[in-house]
C-alpha positions as CSV (number, residue, x, y, z in Angstrom):
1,X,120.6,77.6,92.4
2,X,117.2,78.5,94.1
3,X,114.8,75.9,93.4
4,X,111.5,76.4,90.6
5,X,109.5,76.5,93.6
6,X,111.1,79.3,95.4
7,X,111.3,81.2,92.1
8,X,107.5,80.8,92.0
9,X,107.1,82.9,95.7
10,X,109.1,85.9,94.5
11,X,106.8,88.8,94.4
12,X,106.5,89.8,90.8
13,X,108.6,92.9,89.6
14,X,106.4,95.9,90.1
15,X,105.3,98.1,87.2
16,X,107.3,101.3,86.4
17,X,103.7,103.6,87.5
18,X,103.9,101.4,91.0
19,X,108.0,102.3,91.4
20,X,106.9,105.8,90.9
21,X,104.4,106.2,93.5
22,X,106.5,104.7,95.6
23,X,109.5,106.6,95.1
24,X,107.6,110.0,95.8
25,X,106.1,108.1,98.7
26,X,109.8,108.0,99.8
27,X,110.0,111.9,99.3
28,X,107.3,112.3,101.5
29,X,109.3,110.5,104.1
30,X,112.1,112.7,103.6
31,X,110.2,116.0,103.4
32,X,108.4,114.8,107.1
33,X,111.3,113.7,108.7
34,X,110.8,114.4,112.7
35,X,113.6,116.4,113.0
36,X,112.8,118.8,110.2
37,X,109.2,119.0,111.7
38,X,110.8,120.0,115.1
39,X,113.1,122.8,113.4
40,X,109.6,124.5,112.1
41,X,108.0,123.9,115.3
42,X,110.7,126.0,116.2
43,X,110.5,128.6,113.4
44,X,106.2,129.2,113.6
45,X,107.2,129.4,117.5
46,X,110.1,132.4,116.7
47,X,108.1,133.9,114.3
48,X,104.5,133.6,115.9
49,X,106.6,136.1,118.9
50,X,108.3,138.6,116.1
51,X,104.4,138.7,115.4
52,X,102.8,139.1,118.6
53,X,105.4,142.1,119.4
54,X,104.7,143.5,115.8
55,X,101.2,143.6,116.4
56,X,102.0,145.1,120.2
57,X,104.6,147.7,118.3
58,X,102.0,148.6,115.0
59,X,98.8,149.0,117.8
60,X,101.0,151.5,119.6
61,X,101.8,153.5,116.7
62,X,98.2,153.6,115.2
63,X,97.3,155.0,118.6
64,X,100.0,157.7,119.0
65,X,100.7,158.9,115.8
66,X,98.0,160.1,113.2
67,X,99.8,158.8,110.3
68,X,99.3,155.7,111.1
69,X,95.9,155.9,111.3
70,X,94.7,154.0,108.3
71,X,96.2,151.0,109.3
72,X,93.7,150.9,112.5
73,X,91.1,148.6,110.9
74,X,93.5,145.9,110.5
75,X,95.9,145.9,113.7
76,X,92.7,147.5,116.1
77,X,93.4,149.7,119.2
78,X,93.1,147.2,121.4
79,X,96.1,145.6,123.2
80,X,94.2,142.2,123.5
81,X,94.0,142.1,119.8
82,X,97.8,141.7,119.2
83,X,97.3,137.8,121.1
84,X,95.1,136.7,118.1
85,X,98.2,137.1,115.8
86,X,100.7,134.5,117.5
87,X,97.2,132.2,117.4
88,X,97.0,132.9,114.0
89,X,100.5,131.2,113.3
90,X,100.0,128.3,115.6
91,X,97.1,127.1,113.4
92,X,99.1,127.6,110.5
93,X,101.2,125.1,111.9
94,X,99.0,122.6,113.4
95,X,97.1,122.9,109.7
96,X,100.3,121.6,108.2
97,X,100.3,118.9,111.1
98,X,97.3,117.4,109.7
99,X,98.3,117.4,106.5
100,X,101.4,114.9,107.4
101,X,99.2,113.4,109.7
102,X,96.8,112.1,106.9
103,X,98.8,108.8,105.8
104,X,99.5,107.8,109.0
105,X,95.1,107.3,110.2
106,X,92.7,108.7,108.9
107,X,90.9,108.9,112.4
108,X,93.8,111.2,113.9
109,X,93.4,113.3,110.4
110,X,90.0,114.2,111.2
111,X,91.0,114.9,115.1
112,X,93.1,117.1,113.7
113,X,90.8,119.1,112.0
114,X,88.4,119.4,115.1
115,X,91.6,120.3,116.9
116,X,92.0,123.2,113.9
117,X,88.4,124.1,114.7
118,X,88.2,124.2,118.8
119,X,91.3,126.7,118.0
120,X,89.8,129.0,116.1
121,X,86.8,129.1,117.8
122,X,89.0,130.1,121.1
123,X,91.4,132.2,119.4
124,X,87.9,133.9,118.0
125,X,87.3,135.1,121.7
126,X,90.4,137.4,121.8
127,X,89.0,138.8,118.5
128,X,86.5,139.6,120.6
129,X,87.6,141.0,123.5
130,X,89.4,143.6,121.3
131,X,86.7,144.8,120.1
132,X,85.8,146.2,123.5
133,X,86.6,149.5,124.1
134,X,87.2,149.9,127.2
135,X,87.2,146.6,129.8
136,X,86.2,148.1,132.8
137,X,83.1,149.2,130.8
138,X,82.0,145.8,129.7
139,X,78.8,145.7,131.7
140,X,77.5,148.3,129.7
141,X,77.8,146.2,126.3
142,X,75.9,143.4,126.5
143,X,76.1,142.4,122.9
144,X,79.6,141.8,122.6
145,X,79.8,140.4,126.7
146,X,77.6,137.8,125.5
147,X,79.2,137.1,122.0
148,X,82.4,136.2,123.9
149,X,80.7,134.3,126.6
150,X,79.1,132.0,124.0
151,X,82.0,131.7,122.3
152,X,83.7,130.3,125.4
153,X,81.0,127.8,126.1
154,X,81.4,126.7,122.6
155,X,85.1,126.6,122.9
156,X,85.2,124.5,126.0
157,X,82.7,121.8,124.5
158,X,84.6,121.8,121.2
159,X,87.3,120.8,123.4
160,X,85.7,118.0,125.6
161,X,84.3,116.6,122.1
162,X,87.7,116.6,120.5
163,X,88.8,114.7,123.9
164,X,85.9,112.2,123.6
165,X,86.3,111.5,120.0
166,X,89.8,110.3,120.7
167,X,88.9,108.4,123.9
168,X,86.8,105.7,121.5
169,X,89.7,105.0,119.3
170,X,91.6,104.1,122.5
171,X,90.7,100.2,122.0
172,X,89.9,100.3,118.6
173,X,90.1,96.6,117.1
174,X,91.7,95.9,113.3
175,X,90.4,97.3,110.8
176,X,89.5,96.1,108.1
177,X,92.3,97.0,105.0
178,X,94.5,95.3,108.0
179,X,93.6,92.2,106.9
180,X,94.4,92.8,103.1
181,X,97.0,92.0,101.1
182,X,100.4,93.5,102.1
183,X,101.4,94.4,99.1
184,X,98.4,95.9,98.5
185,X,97.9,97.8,101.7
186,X,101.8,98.9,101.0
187,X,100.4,100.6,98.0
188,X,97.6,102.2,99.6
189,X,100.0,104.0,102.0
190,X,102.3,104.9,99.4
191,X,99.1,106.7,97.7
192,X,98.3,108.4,100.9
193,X,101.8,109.7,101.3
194,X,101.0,111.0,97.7
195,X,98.3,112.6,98.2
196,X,99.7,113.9,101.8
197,X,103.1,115.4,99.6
198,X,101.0,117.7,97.0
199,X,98.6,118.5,99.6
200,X,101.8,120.3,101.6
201,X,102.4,121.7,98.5
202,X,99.8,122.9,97.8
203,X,99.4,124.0,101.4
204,X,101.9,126.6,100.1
205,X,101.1,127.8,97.3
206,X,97.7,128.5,98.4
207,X,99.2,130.5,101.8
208,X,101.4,132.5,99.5
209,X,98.4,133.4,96.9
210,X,96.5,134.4,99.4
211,X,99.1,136.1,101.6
212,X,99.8,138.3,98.4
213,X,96.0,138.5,97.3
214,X,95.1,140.2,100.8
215,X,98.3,142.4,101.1
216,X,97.4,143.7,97.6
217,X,93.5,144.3,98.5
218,X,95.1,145.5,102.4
219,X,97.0,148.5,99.4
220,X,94.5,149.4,97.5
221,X,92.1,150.0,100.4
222,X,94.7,152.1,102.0
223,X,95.2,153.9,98.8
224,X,91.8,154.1,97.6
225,X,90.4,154.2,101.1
226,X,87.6,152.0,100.3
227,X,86.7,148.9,102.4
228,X,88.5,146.5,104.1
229,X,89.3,142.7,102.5
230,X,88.4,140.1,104.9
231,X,90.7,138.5,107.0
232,X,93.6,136.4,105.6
233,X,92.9,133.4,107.8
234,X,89.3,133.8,106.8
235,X,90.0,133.8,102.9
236,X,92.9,130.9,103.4
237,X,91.1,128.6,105.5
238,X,88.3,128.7,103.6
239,X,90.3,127.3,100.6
240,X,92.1,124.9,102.3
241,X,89.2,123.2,104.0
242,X,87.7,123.2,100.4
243,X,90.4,121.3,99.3
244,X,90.6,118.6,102.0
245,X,86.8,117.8,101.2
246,X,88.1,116.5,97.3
247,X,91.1,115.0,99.1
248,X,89.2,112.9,101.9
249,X,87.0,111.8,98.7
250,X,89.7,110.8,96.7
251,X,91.2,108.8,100.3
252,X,88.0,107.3,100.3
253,X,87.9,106.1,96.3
254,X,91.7,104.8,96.5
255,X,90.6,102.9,99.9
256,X,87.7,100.8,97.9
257,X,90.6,99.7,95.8
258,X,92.3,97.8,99.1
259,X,88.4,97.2,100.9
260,X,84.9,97.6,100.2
261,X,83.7,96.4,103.6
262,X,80.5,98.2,104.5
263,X,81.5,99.6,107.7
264,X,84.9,101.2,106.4
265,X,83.1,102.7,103.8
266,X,80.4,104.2,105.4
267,X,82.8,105.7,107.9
268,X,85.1,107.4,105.1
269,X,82.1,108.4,103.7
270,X,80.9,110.4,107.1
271,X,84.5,111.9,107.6
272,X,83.8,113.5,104.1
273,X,80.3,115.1,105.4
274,X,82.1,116.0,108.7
275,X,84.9,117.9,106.8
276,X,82.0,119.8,104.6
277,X,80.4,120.4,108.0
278,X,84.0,122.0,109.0
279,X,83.9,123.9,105.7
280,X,80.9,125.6,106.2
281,X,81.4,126.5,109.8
282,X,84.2,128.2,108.0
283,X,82.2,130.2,105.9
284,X,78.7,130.6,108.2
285,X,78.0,133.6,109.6
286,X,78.3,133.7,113.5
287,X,76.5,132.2,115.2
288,X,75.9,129.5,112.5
289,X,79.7,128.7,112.0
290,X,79.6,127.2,115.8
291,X,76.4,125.2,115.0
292,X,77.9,124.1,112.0
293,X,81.3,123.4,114.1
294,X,79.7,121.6,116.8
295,X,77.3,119.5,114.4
296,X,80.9,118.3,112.5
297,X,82.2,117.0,115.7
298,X,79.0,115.0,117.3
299,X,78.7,113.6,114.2
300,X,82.1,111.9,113.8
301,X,82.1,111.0,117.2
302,X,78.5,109.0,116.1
303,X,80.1,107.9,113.0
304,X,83.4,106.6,114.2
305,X,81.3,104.9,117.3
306,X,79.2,102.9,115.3
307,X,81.8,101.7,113.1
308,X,84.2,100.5,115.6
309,X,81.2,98.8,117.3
310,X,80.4,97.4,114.2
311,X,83.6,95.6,113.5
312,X,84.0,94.7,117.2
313,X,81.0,92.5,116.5
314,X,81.8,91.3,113.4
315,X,83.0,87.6,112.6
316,X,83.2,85.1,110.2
317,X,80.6,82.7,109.3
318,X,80.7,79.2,110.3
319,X,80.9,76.6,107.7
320,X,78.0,74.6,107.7
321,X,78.6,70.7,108.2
């Protein structure tokens, strides 16, 4: 028979609303399992191809036969439009990425996102290069030369940001919530898996609303022939960087639960105004949407700087004698 003392360390029983969260914590682990993630790697990879040749296939038609006509303002005339499809897909995919990415850091969460961003800023300059006529002509349009050649330069420094931004977490010392309770810091994971599971879910929903909201506006254009809807990336990336703005606040409530340390929460905090940054580089206008883009990044880089010198330098006080 264990002794009274040993019955005293047992962790208490935990409450039926804990066994819950972490029971759907455990579904999240399931759902994320590696391999499953490698067989839809695989998938967006087939079906980003069956895309690409679509676009190829629907191009050449618009071009040769009349009837196809009306569909020009959506696939374009332009050959180089059809790569901006298979783009399209790969961002789907890496969007999904960081939402199973979010319970493992969120550091690497926000990376993501400036990953998602430095991709659709490149994948904006094959929108743009389809918009040229006729390539051997391009000296002649100066507007749209430059529009692509800015784009470019934004594009490569998006990139070398991204790169820097993860170069400072390379010797990042322990955080904070490290040093809490493990119990406690148990829970908080299981609430970030949470969060991560209806996120994917809604990840879903909202691509299939607005998959069927723009096919039905695409229809009634054709129909009607009035006016083109916006793009579908446009109108869905929009709404999903919306939604990560409440989610990264609601991370950052449910981690003053496990820390309140200055630092940490200053840090969560600028992640939130760098994902509203993100947001509206969505929305902006061009060339707004890059300044917005650019200011998103250098400003988590600044952020997460400070705050890993900060607790670098940080120690106990010494008892006085």
């Amino acid at each position: 028979m264990a002794s009274s003392d040993s019955v005293a360390q047992l962790p208490p029983r935990p409450s039926p609303l804990v066994q819950i969260q972490f029971r759907l914590a455990a579904l999240f682990d399931r759902l994320s399992d590696p391999h499953g993630i490698h067989r839809l790697e695989r998938a967006i990879i087939i079906v980003g191809i069956v895309g690409f040749l679509s676009h190829l296939g629907l191009i050449w038609l618009c071009t040769w036969l009349p009837t196809f006509g009306p569909l020009i303002p959506i696939v374009g005339t332009n050959y180089l439009s059809a790569i901006y499809t298979p783009f399209s897909f790969i961002l789907f995919y890496e969007l999904l990425l960081l939402i199973l990415t979010l319970p493992q850091s969120t550091t690497l969460a926000l990376g993501r996102q400036f990953e998602i961003i430095s991709l659709i800023t490149v994948r904006n300059v094959f929108k743009d290069l389809a918009e040229f006529e006729n390539l051997s002509l391009i000296d002649t349009q100066s507007d749209p030369f430059r529009k692509v050649l800015i784009d470019l330069t934004v594009g490569i420094l998006l990139f070398l940001m991204v790169g820097v931004f993860y170069h400072i977490n390379r010797r990042r010392p322990a955080e904070p919530v490290r040093g809490a309770p493990e119990p406690a810091l148990a829970l908080f994971i299981a609430q970030k898996k949470i969060v991560a599971l209806f996120l994917s879910t809604l990840f879903f929903v909202l691509l299939g609303t607005s998959v069927w909201s723009w096919g039905s506006a695409v229809w009634l254009a054709l129909v009607e022939n009035s006016a083109m809807p916006r793009t579908l990336t446009t109108i869905f990336y929009t709404d999903i960087f919306t939604v990560l703005v409440f989610t990264d606040v609601l991370l950052l409530l449910l981690s003053l639960l496990l820390s309140a340390n200055y630092p940490l929460v200053f840090r969560n905090a600028g992640f939130v105004a760098c994902t509203i940054l993100l947001r509206l580089a969505l929305a902006a206008a061009w060339p707004s949407s890059l300044l917005a883009a650019v200011a998103s990044v250098a400003f988590g880089i600044i952020v997460n700087a400070i705050y890993l010198y900060s607790i670098r330098i940080a120690s106990p006080l010494e008892p006085e004698a």
